[in-house]
Structures are given as C-alpha cells and as structure tokens.
C-alpha positions in Angstrom: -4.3 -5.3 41.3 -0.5 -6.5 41.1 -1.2 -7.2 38.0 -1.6 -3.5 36.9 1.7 -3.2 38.6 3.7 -5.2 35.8 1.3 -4.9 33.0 1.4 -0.8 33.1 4.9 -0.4 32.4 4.8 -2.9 29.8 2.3 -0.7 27.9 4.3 2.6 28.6 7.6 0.6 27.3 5.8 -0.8 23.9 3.9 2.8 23.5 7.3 4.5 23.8 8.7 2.2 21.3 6.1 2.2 18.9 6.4 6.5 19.2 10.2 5.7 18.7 9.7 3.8 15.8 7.1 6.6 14.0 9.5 9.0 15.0 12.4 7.3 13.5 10.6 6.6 10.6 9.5 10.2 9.7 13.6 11.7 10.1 14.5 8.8 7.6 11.9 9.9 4.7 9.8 7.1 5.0 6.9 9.1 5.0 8.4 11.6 2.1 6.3 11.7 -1.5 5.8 15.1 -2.3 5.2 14.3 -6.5 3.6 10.4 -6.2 -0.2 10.9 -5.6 -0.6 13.9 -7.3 1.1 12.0 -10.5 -0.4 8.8 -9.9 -3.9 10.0 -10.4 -3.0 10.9 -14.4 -0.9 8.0 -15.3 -3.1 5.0 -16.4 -1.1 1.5 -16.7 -4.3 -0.7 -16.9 -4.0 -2.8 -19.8 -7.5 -3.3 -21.0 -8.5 -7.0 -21.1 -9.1 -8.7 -24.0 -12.7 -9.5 -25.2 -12.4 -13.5 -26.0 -16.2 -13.1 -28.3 -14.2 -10.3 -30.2 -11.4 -12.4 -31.1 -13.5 -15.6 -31.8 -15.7 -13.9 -34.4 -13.5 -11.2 -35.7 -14.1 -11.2 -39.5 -10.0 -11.2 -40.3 -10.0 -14.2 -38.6 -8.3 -17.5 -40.9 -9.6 -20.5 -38.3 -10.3 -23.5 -40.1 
C-alpha cells in the first residue's frame, strides 16, 4: 500500500505532462494539414520497376 502512495502521483505527474505535450503540440500546428491527404491520394510517384526478361530479350537489343 505505500507503494500506491509514491507511484500515484507519479502517474498523475507523467499523464499531466503527456496532456501538456499534446496540448502544446496542437497550438504549434503540429497536427495542421488541411490540403495533404486529400492531395496525396491523386499524386502517384511510384516508379514502376523494371522487368529484367523484358530488357534481356527485347528485339532492339545489340548484345553480342
């Protein structure tokens, strides 16, 4: 039971700073992306990957 007594405020203190830190976070804009995942879902930046049999037996091909 006395350990309650020092391990309860600890959790109050760390909760309190962890709301602190959210709070914090939220005023300084980490949280702010009105345009990104609306956008993000049209732009497509995959490269395809190349097909190694393709280029092997392409018909253009000089290989000697």
């Amino acid at each position: 039971m006395s350990g309650l007594v020092f391990l309860i405020p600890i959790a109050l203190l760390m909760g309190l700073a962890g709301l602190a830190g959210f709070v914090w976070a939220v005023r300084a804009g980490q949280f702010d992306d009105p345009d990104g995942a609306a956008a993000r879902i049209l732009l497509d930046t995959d490269a395809p990957l190349p097909n190694p049999a393709a280029a092997r037996s392409s018909p253009g091909s000089a290989e000697s």
